[in-house]
Every structure is written in C-alpha cells, then in structure tokens.
C-alpha positions in Angstrom: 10.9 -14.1 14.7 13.7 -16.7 15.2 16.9 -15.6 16.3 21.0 -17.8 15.7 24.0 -17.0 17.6 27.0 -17.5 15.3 29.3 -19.4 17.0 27.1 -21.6 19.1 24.3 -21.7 17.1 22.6 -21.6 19.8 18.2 -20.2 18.7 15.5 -18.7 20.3 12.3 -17.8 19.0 9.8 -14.8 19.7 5.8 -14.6 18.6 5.3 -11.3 16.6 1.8 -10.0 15.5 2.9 -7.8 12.3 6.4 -6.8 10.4 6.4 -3.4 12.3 9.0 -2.0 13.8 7.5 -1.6 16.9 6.8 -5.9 16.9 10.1 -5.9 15.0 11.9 -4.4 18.4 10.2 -6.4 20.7 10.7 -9.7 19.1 14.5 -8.8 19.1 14.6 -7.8 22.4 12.6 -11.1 23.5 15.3 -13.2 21.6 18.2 -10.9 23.3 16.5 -12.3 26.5 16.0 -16.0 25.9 19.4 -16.2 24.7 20.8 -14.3 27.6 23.4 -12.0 26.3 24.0 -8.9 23.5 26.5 -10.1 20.5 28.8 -7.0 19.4 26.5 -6.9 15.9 23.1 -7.6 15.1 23.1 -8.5 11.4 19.7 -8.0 9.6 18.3 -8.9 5.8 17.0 -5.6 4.6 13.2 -5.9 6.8 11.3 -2.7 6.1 11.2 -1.6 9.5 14.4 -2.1 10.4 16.7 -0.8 7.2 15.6 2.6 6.2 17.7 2.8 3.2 21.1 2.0 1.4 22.3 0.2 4.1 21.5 2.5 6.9 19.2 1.6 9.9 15.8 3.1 10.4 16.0 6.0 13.2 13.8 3.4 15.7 16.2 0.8 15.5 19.5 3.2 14.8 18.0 4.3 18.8 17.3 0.2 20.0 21.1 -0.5 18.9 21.9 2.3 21.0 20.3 2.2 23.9 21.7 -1.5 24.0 24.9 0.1 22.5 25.4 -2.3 20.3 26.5 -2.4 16.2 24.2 -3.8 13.1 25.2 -5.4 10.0 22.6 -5.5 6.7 23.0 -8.2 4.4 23.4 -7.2 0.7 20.2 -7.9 -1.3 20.5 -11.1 -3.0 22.4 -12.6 -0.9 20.7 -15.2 1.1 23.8 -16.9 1.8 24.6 -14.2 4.3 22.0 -15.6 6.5 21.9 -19.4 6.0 22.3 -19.9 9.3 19.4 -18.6 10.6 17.4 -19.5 7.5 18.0 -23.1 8.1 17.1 -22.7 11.6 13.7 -20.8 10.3 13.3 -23.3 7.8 14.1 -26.4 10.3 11.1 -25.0 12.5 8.7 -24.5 9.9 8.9 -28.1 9.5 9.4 -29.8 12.9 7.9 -27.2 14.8 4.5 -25.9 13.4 3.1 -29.1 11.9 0.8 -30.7 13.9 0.6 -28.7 16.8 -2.6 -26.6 18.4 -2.1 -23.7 20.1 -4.5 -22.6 22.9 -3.6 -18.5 22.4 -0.4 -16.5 21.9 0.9 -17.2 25.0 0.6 -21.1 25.0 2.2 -21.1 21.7 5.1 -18.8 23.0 5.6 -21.5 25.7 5.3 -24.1 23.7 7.9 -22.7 21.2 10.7 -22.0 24.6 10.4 -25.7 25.3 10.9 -26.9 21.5 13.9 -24.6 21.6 15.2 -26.0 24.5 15.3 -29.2 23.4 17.0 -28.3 19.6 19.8 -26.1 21.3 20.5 -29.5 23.7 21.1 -31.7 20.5 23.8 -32.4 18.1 24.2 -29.9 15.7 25.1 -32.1 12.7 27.6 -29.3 11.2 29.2 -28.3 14.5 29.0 -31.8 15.4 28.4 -30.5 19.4 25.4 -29.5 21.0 24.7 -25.5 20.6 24.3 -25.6 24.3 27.6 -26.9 25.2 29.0 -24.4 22.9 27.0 -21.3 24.3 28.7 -20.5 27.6 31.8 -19.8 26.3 29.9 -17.6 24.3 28.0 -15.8 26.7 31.3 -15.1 28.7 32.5 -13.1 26.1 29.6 -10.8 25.2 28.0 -8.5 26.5 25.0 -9.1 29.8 22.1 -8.1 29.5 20.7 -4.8 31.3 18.8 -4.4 33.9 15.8 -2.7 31.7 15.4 -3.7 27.9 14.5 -0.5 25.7 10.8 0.0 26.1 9.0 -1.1 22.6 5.5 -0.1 23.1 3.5 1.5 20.6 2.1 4.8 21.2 -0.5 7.3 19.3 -0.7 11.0 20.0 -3.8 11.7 17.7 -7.0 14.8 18.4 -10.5 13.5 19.2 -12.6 14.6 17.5 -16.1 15.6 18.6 -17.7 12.7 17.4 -17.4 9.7 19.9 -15.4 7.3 17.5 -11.7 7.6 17.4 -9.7 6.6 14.5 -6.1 4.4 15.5 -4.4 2.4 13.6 -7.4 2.0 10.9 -9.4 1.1 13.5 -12.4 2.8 14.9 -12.5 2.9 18.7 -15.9 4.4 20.4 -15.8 6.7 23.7 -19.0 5.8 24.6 -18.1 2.6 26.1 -15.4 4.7 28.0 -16.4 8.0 29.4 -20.1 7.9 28.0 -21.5 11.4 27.8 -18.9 14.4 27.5 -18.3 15.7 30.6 -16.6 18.7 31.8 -12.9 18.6 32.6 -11.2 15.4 31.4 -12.1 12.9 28.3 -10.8 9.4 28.3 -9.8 7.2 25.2 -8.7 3.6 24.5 -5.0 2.2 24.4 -4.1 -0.7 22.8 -3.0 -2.1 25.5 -6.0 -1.5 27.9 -4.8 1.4 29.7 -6.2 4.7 28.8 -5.2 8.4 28.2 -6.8 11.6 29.0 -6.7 15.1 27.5 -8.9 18.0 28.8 -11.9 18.8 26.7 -12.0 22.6 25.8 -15.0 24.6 25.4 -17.8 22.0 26.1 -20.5 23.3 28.3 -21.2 21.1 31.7 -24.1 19.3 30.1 -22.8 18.9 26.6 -23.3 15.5 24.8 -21.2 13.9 22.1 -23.1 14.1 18.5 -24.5 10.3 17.6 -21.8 8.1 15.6 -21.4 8.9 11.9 -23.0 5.8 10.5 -26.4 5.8 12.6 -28.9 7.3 10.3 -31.9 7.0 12.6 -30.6 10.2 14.8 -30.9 12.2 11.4 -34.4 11.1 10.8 -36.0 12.1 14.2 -38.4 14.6 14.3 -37.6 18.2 14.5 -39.3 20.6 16.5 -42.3 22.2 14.6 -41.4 25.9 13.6 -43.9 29.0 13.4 -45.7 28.9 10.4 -44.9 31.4 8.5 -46.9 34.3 7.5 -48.0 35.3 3.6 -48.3 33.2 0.5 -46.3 30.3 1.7 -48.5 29.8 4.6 -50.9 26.7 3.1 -47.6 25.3 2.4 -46.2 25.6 5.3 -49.3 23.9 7.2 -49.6 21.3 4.6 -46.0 20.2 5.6 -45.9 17.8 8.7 -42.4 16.4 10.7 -39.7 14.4 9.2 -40.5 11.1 8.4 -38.1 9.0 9.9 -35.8 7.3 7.5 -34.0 3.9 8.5 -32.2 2.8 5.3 -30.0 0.2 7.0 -29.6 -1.2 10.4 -27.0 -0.8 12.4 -25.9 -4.3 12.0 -26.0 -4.1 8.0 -24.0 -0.9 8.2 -21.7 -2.4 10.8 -20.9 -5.6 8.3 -20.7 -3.2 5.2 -18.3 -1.1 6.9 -16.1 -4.0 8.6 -16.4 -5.4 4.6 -15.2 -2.3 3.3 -12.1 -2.5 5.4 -11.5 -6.4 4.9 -11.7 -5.0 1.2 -14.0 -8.2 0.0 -16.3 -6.4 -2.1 -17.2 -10.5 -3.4 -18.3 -11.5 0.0 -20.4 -7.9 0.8 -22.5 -8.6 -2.4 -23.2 -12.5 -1.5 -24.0 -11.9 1.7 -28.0 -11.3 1.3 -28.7 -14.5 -0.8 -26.2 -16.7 1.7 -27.5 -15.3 5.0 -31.4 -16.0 3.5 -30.1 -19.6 2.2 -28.3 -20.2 5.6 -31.7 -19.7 7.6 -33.8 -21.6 4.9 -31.9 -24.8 5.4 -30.6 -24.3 9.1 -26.9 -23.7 8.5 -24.5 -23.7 11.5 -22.6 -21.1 11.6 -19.3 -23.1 10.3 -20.8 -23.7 7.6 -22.3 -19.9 7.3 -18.6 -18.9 7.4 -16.8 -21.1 5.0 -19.6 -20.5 2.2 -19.3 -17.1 3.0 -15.2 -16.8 2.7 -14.7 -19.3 -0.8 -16.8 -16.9 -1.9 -14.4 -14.1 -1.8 -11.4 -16.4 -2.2 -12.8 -17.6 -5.5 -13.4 -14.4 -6.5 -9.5 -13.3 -5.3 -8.5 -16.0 -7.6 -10.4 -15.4 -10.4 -9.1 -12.0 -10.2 -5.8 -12.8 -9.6 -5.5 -15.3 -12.3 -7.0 -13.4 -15.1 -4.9 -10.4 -13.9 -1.5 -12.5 -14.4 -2.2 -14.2 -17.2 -2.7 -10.6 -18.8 0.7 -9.5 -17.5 2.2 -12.4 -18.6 1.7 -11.2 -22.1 0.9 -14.6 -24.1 0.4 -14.4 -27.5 -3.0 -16.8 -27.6 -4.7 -18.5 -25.0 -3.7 -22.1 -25.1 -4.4 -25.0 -22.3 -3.7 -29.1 -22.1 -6.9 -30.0 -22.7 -6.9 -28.5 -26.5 -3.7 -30.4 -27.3 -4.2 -33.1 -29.7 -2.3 -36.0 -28.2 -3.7 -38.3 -31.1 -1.7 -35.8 -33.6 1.8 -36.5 -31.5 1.4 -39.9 -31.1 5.4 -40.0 -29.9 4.8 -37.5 -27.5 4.4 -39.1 -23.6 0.8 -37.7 -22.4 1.7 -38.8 -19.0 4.9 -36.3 -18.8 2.6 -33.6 -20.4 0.2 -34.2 -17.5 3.0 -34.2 -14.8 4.3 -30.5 -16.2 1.2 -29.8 -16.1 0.4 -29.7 -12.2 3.7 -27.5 -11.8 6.2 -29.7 -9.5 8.9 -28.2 -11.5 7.8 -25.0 -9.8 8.8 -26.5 -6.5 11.7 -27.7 -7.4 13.3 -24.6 -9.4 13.9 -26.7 -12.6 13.6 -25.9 -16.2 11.5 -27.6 -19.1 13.1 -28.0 -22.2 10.4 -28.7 -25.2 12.6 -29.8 -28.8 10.9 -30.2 -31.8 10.5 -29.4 -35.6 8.4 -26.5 -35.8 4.4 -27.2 -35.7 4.6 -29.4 -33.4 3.1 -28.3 -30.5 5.4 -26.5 -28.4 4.4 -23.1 -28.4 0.4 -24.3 -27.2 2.6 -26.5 -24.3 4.3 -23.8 -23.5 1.4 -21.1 -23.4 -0.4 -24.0 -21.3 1.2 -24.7 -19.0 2.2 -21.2 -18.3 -1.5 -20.3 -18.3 -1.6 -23.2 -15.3 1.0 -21.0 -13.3 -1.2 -18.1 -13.8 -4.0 -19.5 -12.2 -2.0 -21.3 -9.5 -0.7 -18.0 -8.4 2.7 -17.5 -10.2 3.8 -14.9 -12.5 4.8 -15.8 -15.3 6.1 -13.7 -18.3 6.1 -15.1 -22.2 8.4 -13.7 -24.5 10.4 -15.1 -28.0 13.8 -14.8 -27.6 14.4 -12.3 -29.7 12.4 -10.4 -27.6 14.0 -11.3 -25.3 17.7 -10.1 -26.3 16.4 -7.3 -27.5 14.8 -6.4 -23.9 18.3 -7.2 -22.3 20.0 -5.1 -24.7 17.6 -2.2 -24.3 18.7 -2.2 -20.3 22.7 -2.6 -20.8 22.5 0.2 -23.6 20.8 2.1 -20.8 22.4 1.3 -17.9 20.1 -0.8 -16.0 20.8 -4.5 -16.9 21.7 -5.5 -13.6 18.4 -4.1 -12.0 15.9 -5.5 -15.3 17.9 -9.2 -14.1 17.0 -8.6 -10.3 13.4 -7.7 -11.5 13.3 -11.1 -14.0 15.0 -13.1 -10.8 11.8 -12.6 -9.0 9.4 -13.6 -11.2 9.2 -17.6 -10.6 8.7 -18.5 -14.6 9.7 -17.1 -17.6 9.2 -19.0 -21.0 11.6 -18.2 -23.8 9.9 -19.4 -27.0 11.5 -20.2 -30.6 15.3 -20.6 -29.6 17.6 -20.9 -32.3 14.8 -20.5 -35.3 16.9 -16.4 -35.3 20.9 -16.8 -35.0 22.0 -13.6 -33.0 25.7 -12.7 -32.3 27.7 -13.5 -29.5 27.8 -10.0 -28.0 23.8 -10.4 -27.7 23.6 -13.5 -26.4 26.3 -12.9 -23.0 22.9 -11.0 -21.5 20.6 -14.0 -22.2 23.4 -16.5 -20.9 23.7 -13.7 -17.3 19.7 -14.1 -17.7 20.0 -17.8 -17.4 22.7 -18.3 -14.9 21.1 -15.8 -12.5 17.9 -17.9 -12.7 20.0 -21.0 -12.2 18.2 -22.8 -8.9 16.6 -19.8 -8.2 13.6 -20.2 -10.7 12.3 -22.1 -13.7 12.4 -21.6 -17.4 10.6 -23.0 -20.4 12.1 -23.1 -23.2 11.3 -24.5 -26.8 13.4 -24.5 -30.2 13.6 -26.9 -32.9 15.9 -29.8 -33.0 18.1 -29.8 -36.2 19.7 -33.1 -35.3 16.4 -34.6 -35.1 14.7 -32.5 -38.1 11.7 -34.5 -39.2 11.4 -36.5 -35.8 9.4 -36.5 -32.8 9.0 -33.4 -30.3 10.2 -34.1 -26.7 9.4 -32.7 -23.4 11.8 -33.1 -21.0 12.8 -31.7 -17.2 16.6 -30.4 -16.9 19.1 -27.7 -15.2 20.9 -25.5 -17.7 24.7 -26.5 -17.4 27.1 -24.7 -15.7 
C-alpha cells in the first residue's frame, strides 16, 4: 500500500498480506506513521473493504476515521484522474523499486522499501520542481500529530470448537492436538494467528475424556471392535462365522493430506498428475525444483487451456479463424510482416486500435477473428460483434435505461472488434451510441475494426494501427 500527501507529495509505503480491511487498516495506519502526521481527509478509490457502498464507508473504517477523528473522500468510479498522484507514485515504484531486488522475508523488504522512500521524497520532484521533503514540514505543521496509540487493527475470531480436535479459521484447519493434546477438564486452548492463544471452558467432558481422532484418518474407523456375545437362535453359525473388522487403510495420511490441501488450492489438474509425476520423479532422480515446477505447469497449462477456451466462447466469434490459415499468397499486397506484428498483441499494450480496409472477400473478417482468438488465449476478453449488432445492443440499453452502465461494462473489456462497418448505412440518431462507444474506449482500450474501402473499390486490403480522432 503506497500512500501521497497532496501538497508535498511527500510517500510512504506499507507491506500488506491481502485486500482485507483488517490489512487495509493497518497499512493505513503504518503510512499515517511513516509520514508522521493525520491530513483532515483520507481520500480512497472505491477498495472493497473500505467503501461499503454508494459512496459511504464500510462500518470498520467509518470507526478507524473516527477513532483518528478524521474525514474520507471516495473517488467516483472511472475516474482515475482523481488519484494520479498516488498512481504515479505506485506506478514509479513498480518500476524503480521492485525490479531487481531480493527480499530476505517481509520485514527486510519493509526496510528496504523505508530506505527507497527516503531517498525519492529527498529528490526533485520534476512537477513541483522542489524536493517533497523540503515541502513536507510546512505540511506537517498544519495537520494534525499523531496519537499516542494508533487504533488497534488486529484480526480476531470468536468461533465454537467443536469436539473434534481440528478448528476451522479463516479456511484453514488448525489442530488442538499440537496445543492442549488430550481434553482435559477445565480449560481448552486454541491457536491465534498471531501466536498467542485463547481459552474457553470445556463443558460436560468427563476428567479423562479424549478428543475423537481427526475427520480424515480412516485407520481409527477400521480398528477392531470388541467381540460381542454371540447371539443365541438361528443366527448363531452366523454370528460365529463372523470374525473382527478388517482394518481398512484406503489412503495414507500423507495422500489424504495432499488431496485435501489440493482441494483447497482448487487444482483439480495437478491432484490427478501427481501419481504418474511423483513415480517419474523417483525413476529418474528429480530434485525437488524440478518435482515442483513439472508439477505446477501442469495446472497452469491446464488454467490456460481453460481459460482460453472459456473466453474465446464468450467472445462469441462467428467461426474459428487463426494467422496461420490465412493465405498470404492470395493477398500478395498485403504486408505479412504487419500481420505477424498484430498478431503478438503490442497493440494491447499500448491501447491502440487496428483498422483493416478492404473490398469485401478479402480477408478481414478471418484477421479479425485471428487475432482476436490470440487475445483469447493470451488472457484477454475479447467480444466479436457486426456493427449492426452492435447499434442495435446500444439501442436496446438507451431504450431501457441502462446505456451508461452497458458502456462501463464494454470499457472493461480490453478488445472489442466491430466487423463490416459501413457495408449497412444506419441513421444518425443510432450511430451517437456507437460514436459514445468509441470515445469512452478512446486510450482506454483497443478496437478492431474492418469495412470496405469505397475509394479504393477493387484495390488492395490494408491493415493498419491508428487512434480514432477526436
């Protein structure tokens, strides 16, 4: 969590574990710390965690602002603007800062990121054109110091044990037995996350009770029960012919351990190679980096797999098209090189638009679908539509009400391909949603777009990189 003061600019940054609000709080109040003094407002994007809902804090931090008696501010969505000051400080660290360093633990990296803050806030902002240090103690004079005690951020569980000796907290399962052992009478002792432990009195356990065995170890159902009477009558020779309980071991305890913890990583893909990699690993002597890494592609490649498949379904294309089905020797005017180049998605990066003229049948439909199949795969959604498909979606949501929130939903999708403009005219009152559609999208994502080329009827097609104008 990085944190900006407005007028000096002055940052300070704080290691958190997890977008919770309890981590939320405590990297705030770290950076409250570092920078030595409370501003009157504490002005937040709209963090789950932090902003319950239209506009209003969450109750945890509505009681941190208050106990620090201090105001908050939340951005309006869409706005990153809002913020650029502490986004270019975010983004200035992700690329000057993390690169290239190694961290012994958390706490080495938490020093390490103090001293690379101290030395940004003692140079020359280039827009203040002063160093955020020089600028900060005028600051600090006028707001407010710090108190003596920061409000206390620590999580906390108030949960029932049950009688078995594994407690449940926080999706993880914590067992007693390494705590209190076998229940005794009076007090029972469980784990806190932060090594220290809390105690509840056990009620109605006899002196000597035990615990019952954890839920996953089979071999305590499998031991052998006392014999009982035989019983008298018919069922007698039955009854004699019948011997204990065999004792039934289906898994270990380390497979059931690892099929558990894979159940909870949910990686179904690396649960089912595991057998045939951990029997290859000791055939040919693997370390156990190696062990590891075979072990996780294989779940990656099946995530992608997945993944790909799944968005290239969503993305609703009417045929499945790639590059290497085009037929280059048919366009001979067409540049394979600039093909190729679209094709490994820098105008992704970049938020620009691809423009693809041409006389119809010449390829820019399969481009299109291509290289939007590429984005699939690469891990971008991507959604296919004609454009009068398009106007007709956007004119569906204003007749409704909703055009505003169908363009918020389109914004976030990083690649939308509007096929066959201008083959259908449409009139003016139409087209002012496709034109909001593309000026919302303007360097903020990319488009595709293809439609024939009167002026050029009878030409060559053309693929080409551009910005719609403005």
């Amino acid at each position: 969590m990085i944190a900006c003061l407005g007028y000096s600019r002055a940052g300070a940054g704080v290691l958190v574990f997890a977008p919770q609000t309890e981590d939320l709080l405590a990297g705030i109040a770290g950076c409250r710390r570092r920078l030595g003094g409370l501003p009157r407002t504490l002005v937040w994007d709209r963090q789950a965690g932090i902003h319950g809902h239209g506009g209003r804090p969450s109750q945890p931090f509505a009681g941190f602002c208050g106990q620090l008696k201090v105001d908050w501010h939340f951005c309006e969505p869409a706005d990153p603007q809002a913020k650029g000051a502490v986004e270019r400080l975010q983004g200035y660290a992700e690329s000057n800062f993390e690169p290239g360093r190694r961290f012994a633990n958390e706490l080495d990296f938490q020093d390490q990121l103090d001293a690379w803050f101290a030395k940004v806030n003692a140079r020359t902002h280039r827009t203040l054109r002063a160093r955020p240090v020089d600028r900060l103690a005028p600051e600090l004079a006028v707001m407010a110091p710090l108190p003596a005690q920061l409000p206390d951020t620590a999580r906390r569980w108030v949960t029932r044990v049950a009688p078995d000796p594994y407690l449940r907290v926080d999706t993880n399962d914590y067992s007693l037995d390494r705590f209190g052992g076998p229940a005794r009478r009076g007090r029972r002792r469980a784990a806190h996350r932060h090594g220290r432990r809390a105690g509840h009195r056990r009620a109605g356990l006899p002196a000597r009770a035990r615990l019952r065995s954890p839920p996953h170890d089979h071999r305590a159902r499998a031991r052998a029960r006392p014999a009982r009477r035989a019983p008298a009558g018919r069922h007698a020779s039955r009854a004699a012919a019948a011997g204990p309980l065999r004792r039934v071991d289906r898994m270990t305890r380390a497979s059931s351990e690892l099929t558990h913890l894979f159940r909870q990583l949910k990686a179904p893909a690396a649960a089912r190679a595991l057998p045939k990699l951990a029997d290859r690993a000791r055939q040919e002597d693997w370390s156990f980096e190696q062990f590891a890494a075979a072990l996780l592609k294989t779940e990656t490649d099946s995530r992608d797999s997945h993944g790909g498949q799944a968005r290239i379904k969503a993305a609703r294309f009417p045929a499945r098209k790639t590059l290497e089905e085009f037929d280059f020797s048919f366009q001979t005017s067409l540049r394979r090189e600039t093909v190729l180049h679209l094709g490994q998605l820098d105008f992704l990066a970049g938020r620009e638009n691809v423009v693809l003229l041409g006389p119809p049948g010449t390829g820019k439909t399969h481009l299109s679908i291509a290289i939007g199949i590429r984005a699939c795969l690469a891990g971008h959604r991507v959604a296919f539509r004609t454009a009068t498909e398009w106007v007709a979606l956007l004119a569906d949501a204003q007749r409704h009400g909703r055009l505003d929130t169908e363009l918020d939903r389109l914004q976030r999708i990083p690649l939308l391909i509007v096929d066959e403009v201008g083959y259908i005219p449409f009139d003016p009152q139409a087209a002012n949603p496709m034109f909001m559609l593309v000026s919302r999208r303007y360097e903020r994502a990319s488009l595709i777009v293809t439609s024939n080329n009167p002026s050029r009827a009878g030409a060559r097609s053309s693929a080409t990189t551009s910005s719609p104008p403005r």
